[in-house]
C-alpha positions as CSV (number, residue, x, y, z in Angstrom):
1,X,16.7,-7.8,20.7
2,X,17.0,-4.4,19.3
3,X,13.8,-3.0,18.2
4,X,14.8,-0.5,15.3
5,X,12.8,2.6,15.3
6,X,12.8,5.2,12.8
7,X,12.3,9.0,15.8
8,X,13.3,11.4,12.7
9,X,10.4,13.6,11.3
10,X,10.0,11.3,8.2
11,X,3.9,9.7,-1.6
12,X,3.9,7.2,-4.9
13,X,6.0,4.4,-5.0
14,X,9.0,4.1,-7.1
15,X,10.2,0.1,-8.2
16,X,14.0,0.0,-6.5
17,X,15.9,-2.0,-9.2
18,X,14.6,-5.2,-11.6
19,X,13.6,-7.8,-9.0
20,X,14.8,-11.3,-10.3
21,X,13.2,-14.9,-9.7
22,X,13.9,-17.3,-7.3
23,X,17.6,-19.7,-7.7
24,X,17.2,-22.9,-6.9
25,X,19.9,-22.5,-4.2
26,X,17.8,-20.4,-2.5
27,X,14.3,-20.2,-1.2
28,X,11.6,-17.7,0.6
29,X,9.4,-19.4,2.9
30,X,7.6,-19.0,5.9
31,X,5.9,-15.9,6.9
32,X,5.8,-14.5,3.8
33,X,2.2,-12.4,3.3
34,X,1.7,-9.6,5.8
35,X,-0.3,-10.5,8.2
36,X,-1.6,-8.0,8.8
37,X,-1.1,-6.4,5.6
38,X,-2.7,-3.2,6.8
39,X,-3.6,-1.7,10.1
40,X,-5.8,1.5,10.9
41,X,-6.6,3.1,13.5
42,X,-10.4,5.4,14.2
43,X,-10.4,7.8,14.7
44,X,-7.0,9.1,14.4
45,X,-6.7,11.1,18.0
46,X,-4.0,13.6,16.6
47,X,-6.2,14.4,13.8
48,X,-10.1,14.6,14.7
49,X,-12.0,13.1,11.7
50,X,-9.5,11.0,9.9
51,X,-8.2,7.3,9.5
52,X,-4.6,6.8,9.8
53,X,-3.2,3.5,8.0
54,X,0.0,1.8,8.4
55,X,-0.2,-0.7,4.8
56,X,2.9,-3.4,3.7
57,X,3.8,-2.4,0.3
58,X,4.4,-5.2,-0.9
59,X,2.1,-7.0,0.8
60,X,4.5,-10.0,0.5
61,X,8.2,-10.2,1.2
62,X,9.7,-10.9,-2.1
63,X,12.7,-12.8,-3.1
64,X,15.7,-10.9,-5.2
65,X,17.6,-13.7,-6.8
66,X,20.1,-10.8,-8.4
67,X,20.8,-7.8,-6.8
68,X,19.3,-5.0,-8.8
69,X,21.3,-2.0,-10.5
70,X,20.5,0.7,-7.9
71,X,21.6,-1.6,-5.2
72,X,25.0,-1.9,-7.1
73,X,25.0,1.4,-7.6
74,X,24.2,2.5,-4.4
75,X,26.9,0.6,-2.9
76,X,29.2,1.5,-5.0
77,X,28.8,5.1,-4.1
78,X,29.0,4.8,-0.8
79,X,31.8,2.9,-0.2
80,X,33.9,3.0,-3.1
81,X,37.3,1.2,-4.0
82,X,39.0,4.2,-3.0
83,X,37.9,3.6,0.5
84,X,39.5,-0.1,0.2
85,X,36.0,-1.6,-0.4
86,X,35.6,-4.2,-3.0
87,X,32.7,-5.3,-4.1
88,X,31.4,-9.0,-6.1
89,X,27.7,-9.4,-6.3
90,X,26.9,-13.0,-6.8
91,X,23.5,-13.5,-6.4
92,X,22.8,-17.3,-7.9
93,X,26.3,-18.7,-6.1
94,X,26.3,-21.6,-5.1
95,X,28.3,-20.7,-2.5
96,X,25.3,-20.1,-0.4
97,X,22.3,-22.2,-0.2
98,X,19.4,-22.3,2.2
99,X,16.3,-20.7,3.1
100,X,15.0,-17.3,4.4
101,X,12.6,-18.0,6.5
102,X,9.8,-15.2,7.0
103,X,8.8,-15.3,10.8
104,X,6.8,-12.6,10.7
105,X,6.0,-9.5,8.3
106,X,3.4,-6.8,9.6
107,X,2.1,-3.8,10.0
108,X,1.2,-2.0,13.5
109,X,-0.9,0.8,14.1
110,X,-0.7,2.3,17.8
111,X,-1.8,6.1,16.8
112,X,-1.1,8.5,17.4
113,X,2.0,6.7,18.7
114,X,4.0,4.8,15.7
115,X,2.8,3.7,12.7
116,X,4.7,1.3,10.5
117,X,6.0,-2.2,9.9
118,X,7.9,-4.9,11.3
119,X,9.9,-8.2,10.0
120,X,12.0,-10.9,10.8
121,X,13.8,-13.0,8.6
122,X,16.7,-16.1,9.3
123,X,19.0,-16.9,6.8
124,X,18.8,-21.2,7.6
125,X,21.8,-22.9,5.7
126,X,21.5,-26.2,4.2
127,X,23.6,-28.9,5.1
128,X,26.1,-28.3,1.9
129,X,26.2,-24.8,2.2
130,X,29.6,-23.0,1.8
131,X,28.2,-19.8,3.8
132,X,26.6,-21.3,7.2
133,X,26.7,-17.2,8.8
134,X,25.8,-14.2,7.0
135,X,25.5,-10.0,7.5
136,X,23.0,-7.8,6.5
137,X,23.2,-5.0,4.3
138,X,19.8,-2.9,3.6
139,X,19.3,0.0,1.5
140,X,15.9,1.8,1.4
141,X,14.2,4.5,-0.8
142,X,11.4,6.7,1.0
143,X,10.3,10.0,1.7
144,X,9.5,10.6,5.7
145,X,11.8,13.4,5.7
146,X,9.2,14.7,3.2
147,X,11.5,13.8,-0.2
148,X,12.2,11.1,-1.5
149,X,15.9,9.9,-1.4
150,X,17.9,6.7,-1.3
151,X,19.6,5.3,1.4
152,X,22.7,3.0,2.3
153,X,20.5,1.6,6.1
154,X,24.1,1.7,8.2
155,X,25.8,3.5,11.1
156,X,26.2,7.0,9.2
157,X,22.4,6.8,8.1
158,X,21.7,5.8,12.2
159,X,23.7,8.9,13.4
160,X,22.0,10.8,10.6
161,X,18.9,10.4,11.8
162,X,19.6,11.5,15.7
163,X,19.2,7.9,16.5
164,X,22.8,6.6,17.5
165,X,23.7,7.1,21.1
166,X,27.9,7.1,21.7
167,X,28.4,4.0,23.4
168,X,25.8,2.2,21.4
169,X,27.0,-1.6,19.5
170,X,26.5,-0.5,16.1
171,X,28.4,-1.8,13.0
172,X,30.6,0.2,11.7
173,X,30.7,-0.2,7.3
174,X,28.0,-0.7,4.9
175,X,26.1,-3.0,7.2
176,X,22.9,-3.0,8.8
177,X,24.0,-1.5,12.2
178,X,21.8,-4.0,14.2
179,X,23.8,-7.2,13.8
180,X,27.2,-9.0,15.3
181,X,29.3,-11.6,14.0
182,X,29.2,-15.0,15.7
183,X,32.8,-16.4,14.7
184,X,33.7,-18.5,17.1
185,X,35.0,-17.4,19.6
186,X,32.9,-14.4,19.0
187,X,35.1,-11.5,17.9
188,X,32.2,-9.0,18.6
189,X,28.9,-9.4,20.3
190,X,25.6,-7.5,20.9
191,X,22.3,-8.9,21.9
192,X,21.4,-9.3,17.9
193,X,21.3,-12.6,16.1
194,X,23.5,-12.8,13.8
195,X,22.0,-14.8,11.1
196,X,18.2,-13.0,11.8
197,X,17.4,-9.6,10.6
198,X,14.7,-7.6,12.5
199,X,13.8,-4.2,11.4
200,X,10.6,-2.0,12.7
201,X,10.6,1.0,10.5
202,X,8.0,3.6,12.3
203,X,7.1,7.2,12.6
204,X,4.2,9.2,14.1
205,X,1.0,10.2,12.1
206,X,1.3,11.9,8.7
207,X,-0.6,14.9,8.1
208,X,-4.1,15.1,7.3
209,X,-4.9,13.9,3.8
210,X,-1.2,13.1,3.2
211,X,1.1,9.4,2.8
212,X,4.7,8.4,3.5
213,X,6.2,4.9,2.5
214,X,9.6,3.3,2.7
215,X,10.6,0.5,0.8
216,X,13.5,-1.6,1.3
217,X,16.2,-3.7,-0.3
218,X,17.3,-6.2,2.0
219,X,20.7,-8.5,1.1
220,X,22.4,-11.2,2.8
221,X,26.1,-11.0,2.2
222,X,29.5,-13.0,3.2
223,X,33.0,-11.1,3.8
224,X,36.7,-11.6,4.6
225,X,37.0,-9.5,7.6
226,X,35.7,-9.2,11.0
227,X,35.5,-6.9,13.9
228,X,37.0,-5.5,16.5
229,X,35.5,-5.1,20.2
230,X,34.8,-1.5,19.2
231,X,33.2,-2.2,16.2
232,X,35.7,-1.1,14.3
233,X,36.7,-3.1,11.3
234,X,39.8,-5.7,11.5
235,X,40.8,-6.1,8.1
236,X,42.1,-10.0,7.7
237,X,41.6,-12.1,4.1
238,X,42.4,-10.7,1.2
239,X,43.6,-6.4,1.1
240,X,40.8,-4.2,1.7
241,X,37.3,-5.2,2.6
242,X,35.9,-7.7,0.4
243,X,32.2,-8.0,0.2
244,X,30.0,-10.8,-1.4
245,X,26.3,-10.0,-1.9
246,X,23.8,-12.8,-2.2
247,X,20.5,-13.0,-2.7
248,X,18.1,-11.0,-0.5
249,X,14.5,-9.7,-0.5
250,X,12.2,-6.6,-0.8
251,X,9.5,-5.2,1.6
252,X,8.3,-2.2,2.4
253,X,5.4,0.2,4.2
254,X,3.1,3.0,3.2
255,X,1.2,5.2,5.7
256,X,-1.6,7.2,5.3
257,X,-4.1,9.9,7.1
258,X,-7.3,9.8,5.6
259,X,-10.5,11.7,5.6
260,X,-13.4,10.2,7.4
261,X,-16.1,13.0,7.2
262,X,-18.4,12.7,4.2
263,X,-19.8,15.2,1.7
264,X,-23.3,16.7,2.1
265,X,-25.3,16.4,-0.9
266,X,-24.5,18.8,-3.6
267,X,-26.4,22.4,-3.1
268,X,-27.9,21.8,-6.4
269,X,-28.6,18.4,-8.1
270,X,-25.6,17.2,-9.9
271,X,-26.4,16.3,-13.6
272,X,-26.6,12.2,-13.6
273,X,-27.3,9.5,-15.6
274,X,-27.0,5.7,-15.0
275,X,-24.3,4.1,-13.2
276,X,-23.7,0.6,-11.7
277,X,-22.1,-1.2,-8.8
278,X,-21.4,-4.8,-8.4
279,X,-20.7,-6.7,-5.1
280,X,-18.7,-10.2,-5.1
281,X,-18.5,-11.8,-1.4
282,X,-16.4,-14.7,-2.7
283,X,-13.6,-16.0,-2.9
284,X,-12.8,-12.3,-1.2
285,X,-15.1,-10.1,-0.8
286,X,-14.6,-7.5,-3.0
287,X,-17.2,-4.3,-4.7
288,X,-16.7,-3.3,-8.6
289,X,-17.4,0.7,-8.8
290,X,-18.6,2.1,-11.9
291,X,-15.6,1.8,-13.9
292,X,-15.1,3.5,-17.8
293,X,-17.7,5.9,-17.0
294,X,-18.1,9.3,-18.8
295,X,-18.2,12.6,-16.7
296,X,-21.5,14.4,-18.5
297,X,-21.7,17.5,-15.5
298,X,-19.8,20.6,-14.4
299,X,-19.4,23.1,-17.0
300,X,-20.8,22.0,-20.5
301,X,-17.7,23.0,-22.2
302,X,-15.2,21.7,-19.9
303,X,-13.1,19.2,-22.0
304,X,-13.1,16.6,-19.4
305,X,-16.7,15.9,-20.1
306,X,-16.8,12.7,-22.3
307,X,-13.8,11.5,-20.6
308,X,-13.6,8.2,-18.7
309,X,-13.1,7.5,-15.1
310,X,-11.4,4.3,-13.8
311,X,-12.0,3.1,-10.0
312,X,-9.7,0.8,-8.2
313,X,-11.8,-2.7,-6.6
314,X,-11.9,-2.4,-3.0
315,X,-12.2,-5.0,-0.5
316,X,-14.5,-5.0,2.7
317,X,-12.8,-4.9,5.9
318,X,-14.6,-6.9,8.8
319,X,-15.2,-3.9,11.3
320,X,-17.5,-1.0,10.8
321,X,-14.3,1.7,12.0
322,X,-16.1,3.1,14.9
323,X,-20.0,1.7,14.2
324,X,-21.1,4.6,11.7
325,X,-20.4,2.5,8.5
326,X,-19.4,-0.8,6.5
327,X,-16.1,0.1,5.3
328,X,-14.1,-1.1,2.2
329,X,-10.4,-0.3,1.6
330,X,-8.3,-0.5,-1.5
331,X,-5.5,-3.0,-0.9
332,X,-3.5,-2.1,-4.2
333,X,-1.6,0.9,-5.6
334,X,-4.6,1.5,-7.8
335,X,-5.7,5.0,-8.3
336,X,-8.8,6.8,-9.2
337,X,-8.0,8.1,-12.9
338,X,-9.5,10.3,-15.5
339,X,-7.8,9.4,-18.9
340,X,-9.4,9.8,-22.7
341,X,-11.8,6.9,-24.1
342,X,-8.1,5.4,-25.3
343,X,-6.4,5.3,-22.0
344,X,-3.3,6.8,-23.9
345,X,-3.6,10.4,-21.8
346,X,-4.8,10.5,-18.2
347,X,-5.5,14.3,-16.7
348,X,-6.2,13.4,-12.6
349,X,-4.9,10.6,-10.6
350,X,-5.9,10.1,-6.8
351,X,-5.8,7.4,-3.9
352,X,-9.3,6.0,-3.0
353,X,-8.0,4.7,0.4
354,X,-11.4,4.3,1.8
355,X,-14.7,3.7,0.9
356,X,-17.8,4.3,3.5
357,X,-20.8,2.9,3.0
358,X,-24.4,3.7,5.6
359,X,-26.8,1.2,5.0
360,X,-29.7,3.7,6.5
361,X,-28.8,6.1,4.0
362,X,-28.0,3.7,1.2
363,X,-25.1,5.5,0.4
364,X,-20.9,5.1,-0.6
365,X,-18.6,8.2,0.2
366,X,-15.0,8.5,0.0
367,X,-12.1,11.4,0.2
368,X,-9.4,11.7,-2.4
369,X,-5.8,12.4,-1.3
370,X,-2.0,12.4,-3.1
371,X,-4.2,14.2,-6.1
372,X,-2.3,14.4,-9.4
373,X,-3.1,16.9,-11.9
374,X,-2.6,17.7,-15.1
375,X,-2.2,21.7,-14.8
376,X,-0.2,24.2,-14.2
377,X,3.4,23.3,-13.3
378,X,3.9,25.8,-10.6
379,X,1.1,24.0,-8.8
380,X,2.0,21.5,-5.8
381,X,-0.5,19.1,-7.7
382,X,1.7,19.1,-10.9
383,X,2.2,15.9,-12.3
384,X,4.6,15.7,-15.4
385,X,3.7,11.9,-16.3
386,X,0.0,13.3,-16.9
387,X,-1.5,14.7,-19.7
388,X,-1.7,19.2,-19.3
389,X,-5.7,19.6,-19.8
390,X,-7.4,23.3,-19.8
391,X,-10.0,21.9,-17.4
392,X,-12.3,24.4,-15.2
393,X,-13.2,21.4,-13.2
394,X,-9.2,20.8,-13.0
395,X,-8.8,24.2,-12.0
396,X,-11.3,24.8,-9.2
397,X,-9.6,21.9,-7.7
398,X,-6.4,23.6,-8.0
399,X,-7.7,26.6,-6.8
400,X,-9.8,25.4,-3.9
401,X,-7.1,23.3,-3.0
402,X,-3.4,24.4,-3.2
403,X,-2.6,25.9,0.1
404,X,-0.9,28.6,-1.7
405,X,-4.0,29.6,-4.0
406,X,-5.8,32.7,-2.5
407,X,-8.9,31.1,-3.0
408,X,-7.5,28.2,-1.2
409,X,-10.7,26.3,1.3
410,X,-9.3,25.0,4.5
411,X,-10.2,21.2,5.6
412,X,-11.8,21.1,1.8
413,X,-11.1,18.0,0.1
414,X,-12.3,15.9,-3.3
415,X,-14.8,13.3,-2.6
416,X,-16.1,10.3,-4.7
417,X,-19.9,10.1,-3.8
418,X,-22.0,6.6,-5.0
419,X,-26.4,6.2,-4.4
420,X,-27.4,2.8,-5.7
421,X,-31.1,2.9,-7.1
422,X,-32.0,0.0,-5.2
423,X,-31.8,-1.2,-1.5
424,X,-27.8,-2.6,-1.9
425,X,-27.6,-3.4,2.1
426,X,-31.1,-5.8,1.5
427,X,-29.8,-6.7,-2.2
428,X,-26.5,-8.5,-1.0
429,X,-27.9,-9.6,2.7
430,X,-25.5,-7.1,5.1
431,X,-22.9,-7.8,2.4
432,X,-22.9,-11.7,2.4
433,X,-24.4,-12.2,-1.3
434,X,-23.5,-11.0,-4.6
435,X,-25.7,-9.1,-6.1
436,X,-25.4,-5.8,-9.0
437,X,-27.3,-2.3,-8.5
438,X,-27.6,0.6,-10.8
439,X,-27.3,4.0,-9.3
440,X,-25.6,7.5,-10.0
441,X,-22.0,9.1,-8.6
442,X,-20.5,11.9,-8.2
443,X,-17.0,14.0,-7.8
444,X,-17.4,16.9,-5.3
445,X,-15.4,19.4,-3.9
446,X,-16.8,19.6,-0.2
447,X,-15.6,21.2,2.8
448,X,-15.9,20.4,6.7
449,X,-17.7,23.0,8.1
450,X,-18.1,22.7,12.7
451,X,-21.6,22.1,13.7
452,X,-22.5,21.6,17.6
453,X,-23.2,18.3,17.4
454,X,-21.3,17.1,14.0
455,X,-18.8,17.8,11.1
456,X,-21.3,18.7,8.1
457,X,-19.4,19.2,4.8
458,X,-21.1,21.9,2.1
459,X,-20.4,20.8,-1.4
460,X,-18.3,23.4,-3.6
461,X,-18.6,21.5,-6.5
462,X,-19.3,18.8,-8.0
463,X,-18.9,16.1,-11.5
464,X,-21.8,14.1,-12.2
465,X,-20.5,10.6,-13.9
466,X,-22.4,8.4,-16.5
467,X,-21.9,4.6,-17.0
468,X,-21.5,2.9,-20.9
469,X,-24.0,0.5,-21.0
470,X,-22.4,-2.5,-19.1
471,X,-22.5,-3.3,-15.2
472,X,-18.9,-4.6,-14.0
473,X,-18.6,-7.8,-11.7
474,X,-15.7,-9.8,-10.5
């Protein structure tokens, strides 16, 4: 079998089209939650001092029932009826019934090799099926050549990328190039399944502090032609091409390179009040952070003081990453916002990927990466669905931050910092029982500064945070 790897130098996600529910003619089954749904690796060897994670987003392959508008459109575009290609998308025919069955979806890790994904999924005709062979056609939106673009997943996108070798058996048309067509006899033949699609979407480690994803569209589709030994298309049926989408399904990967160095403890006590922290071990076992809390530190007229902060729930991963801590992760798109008491403007928005917590210290740390701002538009942080806020707090991250500022603090990130008041390691028994703490947090600006024996980081700045008077369990 081909193994489909992505060797070109490849943040937020972006929804590709309305994604319908499932028609009865056709159903999703099988393999159908990642397993595994994420993957890291510690620590990173290209990077000292971070995490890389390879994460399915979505973490379950998803059945399209119709295919969505920028499919059509995409199509359309690509290979127009000026080029003899004519399209019906029939999603819902009963033309074509039968399963897709999921063998596997799941992400791999093997860094500082390639990070990524991998699927395989049969199209299994009922007996009354119309349609007993299909093709593949894929399109995907994603941003490892560092923007984010659409594309049609076929033979010109393959020689695009510096991955098509002449000689190679590669479909020629919109179709997924890994494929043949089993008519019997066979008209064209490659070691490829024809009714399987297999895909293994990959690239080497992002940089430091930085994500990539890809997200696919995926169709199964029926057509009047076939091929020739080359290839090449025989045109036979009806004039022109004629192509008939079906249903098909949508996955996807996101990979990441995150911080693992923590902050040192601010040079001067941040200003704190009461926060809490609640810890659920069942039925997943999952830790509340202070959420709706009120920044109350930093400069005493900075307008983001009074504001609230939102954290994402994060789920404990069975593995202490290298024996220095217990470590959560967030297994959702949520992000660590700061937003007015009415949610209607938010000012920052950042991905939590990690949290670290050491039991001997009794303490939760965690770096902050793809930071959206609410500033000045010129900045790489710019983020034109936020809220503009003339924040110092805001600013020094700007300034400390963008590469291009000329106060700019190499290997300085923003870090969330957490001290429960009690003993939380002997409160919920290694992390086995539930149990809710109180305790203070903080937002810092800390930097890694070389040591001899260790990576210390010297806080810059820093927010203290202050709970309304409610603790939040699952």
């Amino acid at each position: 079998m081909n193994a489909r790897r992505f060797r070109a130098v490849l943040g937020g996600w972006a929804v590709l089209g309305l994604i319908g529910q499932a028609a009865a003619n056709i159903t999703l089954t099988g393999n159908t939650g990642g397993n595994p749904s994420y993957d890291f690796e510690v620590p990173c060897p290209a990077h000292g001092g971070f995490y890389c994670l390879s994460r399915l987003t979505p973490s379950s392959v998803t059945l399209i029932s119709t295919p969505s508008g920028n499919f059509q459109t995409k199509m359309q575009a690509d290979y127009p009826a000026a080029g003899n290609w004519n399209w019906s998308f029939v999603g819902g025919n009963t033309n074509m019934n039968g399963t897709f069955y999921v063998n596997y979806y799941r992400a791999f890790n093997n860094c500082p090799g390639a990070l990524g994904a991998e699927i395989e999924v049969e199209f299994r005709p009922d007996a009354g099926s119309l349609i007993s062979d299909v093709l593949w056609i894929q399109t995907l939106e994603w941003d490892f050549r560092c923007y984010k673009e659409t594309k049609t997943d076929d033979r010109n996108f393959l020689i695009e990328l510096g991955n098509y070798t002449p000689g190679d058996h590669v479909m020629y048309g919109p179709f997924y190039p890994f494929q043949d067509e089993d008519t019997s006899p066979p008209a064209w033949q490659t070691n490829y399944q024809y009714d399987e699609f297999y895909d293994r979407p990959s690239r080497g480690c992002p940089a430091p502090g930085t994500k990539k994803y890809a997200k696919f569209e995926t169709y199964a589709v029926w057509w009047d032609d076939s091929f020739n030994a080359d290839g090449s298309i025989n045109d036979l049926g009806l004039p022109g091409h004629n192509v008939f989408v079906h249903e098909g399904f949508t996955w996807g990967v996101e990979l990441k390179c995150v911080p693992a160095r923590r902050p040192a403890p601010p040079a001067a006590p941040p200003i704190t009040t009461i926060d809490g922290i609640a810890y659920t071990p069942t039925p997943r076992p999952v830790i509340d952070l202070p959420k709706e809390v009120v920044l109350t530190g930093g400069s005493p007229t900075d307008p983001l003081i009074g504001k609230i902060m939102t954290m994402p729930q994060l789920e404990l991963i069975q593995s202490t990453l290298g024996g220095e801590a217990v470590v959560f992760i967030n297994p959702s798109d949520t992000y660590l916002t700061l937003s007015n008491q009415e949610g209607t403007e938010t000012y920052l928005a950042a991905d939590l990927t990690f949290l670290h917590y050491l039991p001997e210290e009794n303490m939760f740390y965690g770096a902050l990466i793809d930071l959206h701002l609410g500033i000045n538009p010129l900045s790489p942080f710019y983020d034109p669905l936020l809220t503009p806020l003339e924040s110092p707090f805001l600013m020094d991250l700007d300034r400390l931050l963008n590469p291009n500022s000329p106060d700019y603090k190499a290997n300085t990130w923003l870090y969330f910092q957490f001290f429960p008041d009690g003993d939380l390691w002997g409160a919920t028994e290694g992390f086995t029982a539930a149990a809710a703490l109180t305790g203070h947090g903080m937002l810092l600006i800390a930097q890694q500064v070389p040591e001899p024996a260790s990576i210390l980081l010297a806080a810059l700045a820093f927010f203290g945070l202050w709970l309304a008077p409610r603790l939040f369990g699952k």
